[in-house]
Structures are given as structure tokens and as C-alpha cells.
C-alpha positions as CSV (number, residue, x, y, z in Angstrom):
1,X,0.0,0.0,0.0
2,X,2.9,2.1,0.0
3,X,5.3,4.1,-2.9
4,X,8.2,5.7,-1.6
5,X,6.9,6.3,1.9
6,X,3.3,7.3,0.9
7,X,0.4,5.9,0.6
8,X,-2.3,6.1,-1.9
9,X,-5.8,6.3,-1.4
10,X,-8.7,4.5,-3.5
11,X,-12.5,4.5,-4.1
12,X,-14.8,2.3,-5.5
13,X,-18.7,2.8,-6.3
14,X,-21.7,0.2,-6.6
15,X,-25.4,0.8,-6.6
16,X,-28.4,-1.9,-7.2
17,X,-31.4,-3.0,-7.0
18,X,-32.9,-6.1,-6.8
19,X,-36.5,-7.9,-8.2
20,X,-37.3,-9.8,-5.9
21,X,-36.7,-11.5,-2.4
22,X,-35.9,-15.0,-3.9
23,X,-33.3,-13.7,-6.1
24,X,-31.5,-12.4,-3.0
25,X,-29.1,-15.0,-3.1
26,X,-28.7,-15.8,-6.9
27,X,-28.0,-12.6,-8.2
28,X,-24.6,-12.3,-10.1
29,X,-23.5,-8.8,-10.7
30,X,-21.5,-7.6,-14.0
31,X,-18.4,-6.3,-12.5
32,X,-17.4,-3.2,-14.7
33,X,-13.8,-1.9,-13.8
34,X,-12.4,1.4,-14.9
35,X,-8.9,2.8,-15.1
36,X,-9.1,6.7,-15.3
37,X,-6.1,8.1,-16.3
38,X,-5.5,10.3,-13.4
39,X,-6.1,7.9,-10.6
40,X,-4.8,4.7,-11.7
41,X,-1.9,4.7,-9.5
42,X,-4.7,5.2,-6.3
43,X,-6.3,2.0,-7.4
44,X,-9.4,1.6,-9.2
45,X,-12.7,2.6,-10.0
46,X,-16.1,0.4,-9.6
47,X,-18.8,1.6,-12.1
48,X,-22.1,1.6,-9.9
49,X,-24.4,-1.8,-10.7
50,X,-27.9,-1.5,-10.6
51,X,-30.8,-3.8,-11.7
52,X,-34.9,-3.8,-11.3
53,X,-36.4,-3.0,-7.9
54,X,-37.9,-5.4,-4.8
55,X,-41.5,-5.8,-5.1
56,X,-43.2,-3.3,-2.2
57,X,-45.9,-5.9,-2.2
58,X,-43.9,-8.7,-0.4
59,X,-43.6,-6.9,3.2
60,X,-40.1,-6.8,4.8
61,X,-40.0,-8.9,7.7
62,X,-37.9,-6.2,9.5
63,X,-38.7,-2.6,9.8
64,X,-36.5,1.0,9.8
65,X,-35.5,2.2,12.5
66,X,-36.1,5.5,13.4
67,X,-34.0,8.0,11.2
68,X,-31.0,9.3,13.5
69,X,-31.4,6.3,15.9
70,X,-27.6,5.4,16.7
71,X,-28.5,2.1,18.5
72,X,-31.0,0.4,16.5
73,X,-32.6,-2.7,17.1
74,X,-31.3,-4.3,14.4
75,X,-27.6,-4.7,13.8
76,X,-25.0,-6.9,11.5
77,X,-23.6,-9.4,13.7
78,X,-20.4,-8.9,12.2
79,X,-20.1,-5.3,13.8
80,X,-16.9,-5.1,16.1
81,X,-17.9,-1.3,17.0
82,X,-15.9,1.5,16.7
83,X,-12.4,1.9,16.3
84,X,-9.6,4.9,16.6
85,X,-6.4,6.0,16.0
86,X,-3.9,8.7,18.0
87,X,-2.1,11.1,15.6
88,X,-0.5,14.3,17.1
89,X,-3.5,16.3,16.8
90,X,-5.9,14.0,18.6
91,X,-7.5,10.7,18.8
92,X,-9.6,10.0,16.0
93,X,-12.3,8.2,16.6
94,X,-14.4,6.1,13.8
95,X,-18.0,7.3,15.1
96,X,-16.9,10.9,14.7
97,X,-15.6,10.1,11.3
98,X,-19.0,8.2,10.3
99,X,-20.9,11.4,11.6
100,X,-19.0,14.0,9.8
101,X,-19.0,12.2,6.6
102,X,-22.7,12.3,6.9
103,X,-23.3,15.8,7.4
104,X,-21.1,16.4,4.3
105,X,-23.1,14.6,2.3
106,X,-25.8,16.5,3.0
107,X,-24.3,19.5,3.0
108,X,-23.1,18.7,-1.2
109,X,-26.7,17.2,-1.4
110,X,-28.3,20.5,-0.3
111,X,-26.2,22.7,-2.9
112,X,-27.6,20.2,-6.2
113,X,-31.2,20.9,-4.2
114,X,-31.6,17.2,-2.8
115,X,-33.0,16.5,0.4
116,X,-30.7,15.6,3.4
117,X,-30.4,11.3,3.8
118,X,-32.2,10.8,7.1
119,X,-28.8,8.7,9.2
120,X,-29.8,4.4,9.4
121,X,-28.3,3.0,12.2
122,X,-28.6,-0.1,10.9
123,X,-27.2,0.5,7.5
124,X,-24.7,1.6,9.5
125,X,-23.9,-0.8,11.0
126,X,-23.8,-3.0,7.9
127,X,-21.8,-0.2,6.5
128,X,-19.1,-0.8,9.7
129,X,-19.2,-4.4,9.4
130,X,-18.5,-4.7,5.9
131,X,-15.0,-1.6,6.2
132,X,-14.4,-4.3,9.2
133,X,-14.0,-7.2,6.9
134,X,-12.2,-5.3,4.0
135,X,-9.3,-4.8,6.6
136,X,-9.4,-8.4,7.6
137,X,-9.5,-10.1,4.5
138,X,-6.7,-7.3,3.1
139,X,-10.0,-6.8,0.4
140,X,-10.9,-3.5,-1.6
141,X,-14.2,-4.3,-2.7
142,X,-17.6,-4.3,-2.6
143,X,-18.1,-7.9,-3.2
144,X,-16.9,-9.6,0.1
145,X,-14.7,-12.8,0.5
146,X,-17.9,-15.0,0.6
147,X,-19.0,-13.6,-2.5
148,X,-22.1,-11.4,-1.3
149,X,-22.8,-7.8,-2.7
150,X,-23.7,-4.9,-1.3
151,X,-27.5,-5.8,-1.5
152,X,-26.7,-9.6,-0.1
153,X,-25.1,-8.3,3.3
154,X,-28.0,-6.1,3.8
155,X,-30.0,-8.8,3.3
156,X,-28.3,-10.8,5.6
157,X,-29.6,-8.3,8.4
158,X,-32.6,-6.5,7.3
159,X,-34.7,-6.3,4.0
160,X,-36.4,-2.7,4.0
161,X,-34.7,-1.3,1.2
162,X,-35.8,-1.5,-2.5
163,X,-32.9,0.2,-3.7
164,X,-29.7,-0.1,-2.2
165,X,-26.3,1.8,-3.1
166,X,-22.4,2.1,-1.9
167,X,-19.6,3.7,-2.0
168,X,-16.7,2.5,-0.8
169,X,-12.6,4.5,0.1
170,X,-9.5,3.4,1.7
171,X,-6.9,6.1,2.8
172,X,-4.6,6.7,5.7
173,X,-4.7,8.7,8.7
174,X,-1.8,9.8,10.5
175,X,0.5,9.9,7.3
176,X,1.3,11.6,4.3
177,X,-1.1,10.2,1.4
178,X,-1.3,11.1,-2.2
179,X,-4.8,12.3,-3.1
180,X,-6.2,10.3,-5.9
181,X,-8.0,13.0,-7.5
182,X,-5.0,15.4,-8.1
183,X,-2.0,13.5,-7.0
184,X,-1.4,16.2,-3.9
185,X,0.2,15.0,-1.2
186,X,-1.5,15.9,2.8
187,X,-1.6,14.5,6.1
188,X,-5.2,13.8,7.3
189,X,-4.7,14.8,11.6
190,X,-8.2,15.1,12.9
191,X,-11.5,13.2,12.6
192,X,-12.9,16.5,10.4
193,X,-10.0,16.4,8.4
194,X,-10.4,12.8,7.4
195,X,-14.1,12.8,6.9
196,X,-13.8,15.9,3.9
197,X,-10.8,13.7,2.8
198,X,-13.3,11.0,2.4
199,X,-16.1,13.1,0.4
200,X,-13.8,14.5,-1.8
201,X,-12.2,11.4,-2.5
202,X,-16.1,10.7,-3.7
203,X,-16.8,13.7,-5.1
204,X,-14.3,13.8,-7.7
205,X,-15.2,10.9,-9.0
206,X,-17.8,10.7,-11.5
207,X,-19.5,7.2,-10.5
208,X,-19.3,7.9,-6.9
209,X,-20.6,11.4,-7.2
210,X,-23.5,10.2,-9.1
211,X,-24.3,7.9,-6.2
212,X,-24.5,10.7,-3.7
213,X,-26.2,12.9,-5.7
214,X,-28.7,10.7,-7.8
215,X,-27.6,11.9,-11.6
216,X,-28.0,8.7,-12.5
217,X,-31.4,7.9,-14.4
218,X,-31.7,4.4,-12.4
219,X,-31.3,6.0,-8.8
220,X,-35.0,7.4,-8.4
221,X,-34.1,8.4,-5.1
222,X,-32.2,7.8,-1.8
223,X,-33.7,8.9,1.5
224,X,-32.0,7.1,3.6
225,X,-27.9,6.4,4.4
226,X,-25.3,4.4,6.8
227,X,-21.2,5.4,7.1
228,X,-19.6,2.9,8.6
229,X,-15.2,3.4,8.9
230,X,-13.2,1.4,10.3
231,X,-9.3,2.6,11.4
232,X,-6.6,0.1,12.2
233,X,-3.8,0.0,14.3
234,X,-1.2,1.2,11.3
235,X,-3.9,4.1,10.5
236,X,-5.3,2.6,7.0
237,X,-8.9,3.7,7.1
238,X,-11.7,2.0,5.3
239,X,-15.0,3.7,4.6
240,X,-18.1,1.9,3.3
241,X,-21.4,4.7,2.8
242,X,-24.2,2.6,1.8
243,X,-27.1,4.4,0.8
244,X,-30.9,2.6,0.5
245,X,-34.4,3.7,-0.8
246,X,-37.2,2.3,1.6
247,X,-39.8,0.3,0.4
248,X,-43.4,2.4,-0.4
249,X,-44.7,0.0,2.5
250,X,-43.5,2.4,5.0
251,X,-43.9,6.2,5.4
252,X,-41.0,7.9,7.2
């Protein structure tokens, strides 16, 4: 993960939908990678997925939670908690990371006129569990060692959402990393400082913006959104943002 002392950071985009409950666990995704000039020395890029939408007639056999609830009911098992790292600013703690990163997002939603994502706890923490594994398994991607997609580990925990999307960055804290947008070198210090890193990382890139701010024509529109980051020991820092559309049955 290093190039002369530096490391580089990466992103990675995916959204999807899916037609029905049974096809939960048979869906194969198209994997479409791009190399953009620019970036290809921070990794590459994951064109979003996206196919037809869960039937609203089925029911989910979980509900929401309540938007901004920070301890659902309803959490992936595979959630360690947070984590945190001390650089010589501060300690930087993955829940303030997760909670910055969200009011960015709203914040460069509100200036294209979208409405703010209302915060899922338990996206969240599917979101957490998934930047968790990534570490583990030494993995950059959305598909998971076991071979489930975004929409599979939800579905593993909760089946609310009838569209789901993600977004996915690894970068350092602590350390001097090389930005992949513009190749400019900076030193990420604080838990604000790492959570613009994070959405700027996204926002200069053309699939992951689109999944933020719903410019593409299959995204009909998110209300709804987890950040989940996970920082180990040596600082690497791995950022899942799933975002999710809730079925008509409910009314939030």
C-alpha cells in the first residue's frame, strides 16, 4: 500500500437494485472496472451496478428504524464497533468520522437541491461491518470474500430497502497520502480532516458522485444512508457509505 513512503488512497462505487426476495441469493453482478487516467496509481474505480427494484408488495420482515437512531434494534452481527487512532493532533475516533462524513453529504446534497439522507443506524452498522472485513480479509471491494454484494449483506440483516447503493474509500490517517484525485500530497490529523478527505475522495469521482447525488437515471431516489469506517492500528482507514431507498410499505 505504499510508494516511496506514501500511501495512496482508492475508491470504489456500486449501486443496485434487486426484483425480488428470492433472487436475493442468486444474483450475479457484472463487475465493470475502470482505469481513469489520473487515478490509476490510487487504485481503481467500480462503475455503480444496478438492476430492477424489490416488489413493495412482499412486506419486509424487518422494519426501519427511526432515522438518527444510533443504537437500532437491528444490527450486522459482524459489527466489532468502533475503532480509533492517535495522531498528534488527537484521537480519532471512527464514530466521529462516520458522523462528519454524513453531514457532508448532505451538505453537497443540499447545494444540487436534494433532500438531506435521514442517518440508518442499521445501514450503519452493515456499513461498519462490511469496512471491518475489508481490513481483515486485506480486500478492496464491494463484493466480500464470501462472495455477497452490497444488497446480499444487507440482506443478511434486514430487508427494508428496495434500492440499495455504496460507495466505498480506503486512505490513511496519520501519514502523508497522495490524493487520488489530483495527486497532492496531505496528512489527514483530525476526525474533520479525514471525513472531507473522504467526500472529496467521492466527489471527484464521476461514479461515486452520481451515487451521492442521484444523476443517475436508475437512482429514483435515496432517502435514507449508513457510514460505517473502520481505522486500524497502522492508520489505514476504510470507509463503506451505503445508501438505500425504503420500500413504499413504509412512510417515514
Amino acid at each position: 500500500m505504499s510508494r516511496r513512503g506514501r500511501r495512496l488512497e482508492r475508491t470504489r462505487s456500486s449501486s443496485e437494485r434487486q426484483t425480488n426476495r428470492a433472487s436475493l441469493n442468486l444474483t450475479s453482478l457484472v463487475m465493470t472496472v475502470v482505469l481513469i487516467g489520473a487515478v490509476v496509481l490510487a487504485g481503481v474505480l467500480l462503475a455503480p451496478q444496478a438492476i430492477a427494484f424489490v416488489q413493495d408488495e412482499l412486506g419486509p420482515s424487518v422494519e426501519p428504524p427511526e432515522p438518527g437512531d444510533r443504537n437500532p434494534p437491528v444490527t450486522d452481527p459482524g459489527d466489532q464497533g468502533h475503532s480509533s487512532y492517535e495522531t498528534d493532533t488527537e484521537r480519532v475516533n471512527s464514530s466521529a468520522v462516520e458522523d462528519r462524513v454524513h453531514e457532508l453529504v448532505n451538505e453537497r446534497r443540499a447545494e444540487d437541491d436534494l433532500e438531506p439522507l435521514a442517518w440508518d443506524g442499521t445501514v450503519a452498522s452493515v456499513s461498519r461491518a462490511h469496512s471491518q472485513d475489508m481490513h481483515a480479509d486485506d480486500r478492496f471491494a464491494h463484493v466480500n470474500a464470501d462472495g455477497e454484494s452490497p444488497y446480499d449483506r444487507f440482506g443478511d440483516v434486514a430487508d427494508y430497502c428496495r434500492a440499495y447503493g455504496e460507495n466505498i474509500a480506503l486512505t490513511s490517517v496519520g501519514t502523508t497520502v497522495e490524493r487520488s484525485h489530483d495527486g497532492e500530497h496531505v496528512e489527514y490529523q483530525t476526525a474533520d480532516e479525514l471525513a472531507e478527505g473522504l467526500v472529496e475522495q467521492w466527489m471527484h469521482s464521476e461514479e461515486h458522485r452520481a451515487t451521492i447525488l442521484e444523476e443517475s437515471d436508475e437512482i429514483d431516489g435515496w432517502d435514507r444512508g449508513g457510514v460505517g469506517v473502520y481505522i486500524a492500528d497502522d492508520g489505514r482507514v476504510f470507509a463503506t457509505h451505503n445508501f438505500c431507498t425504503v420500500r413504499k410499505t413504509f412512510d417515514w
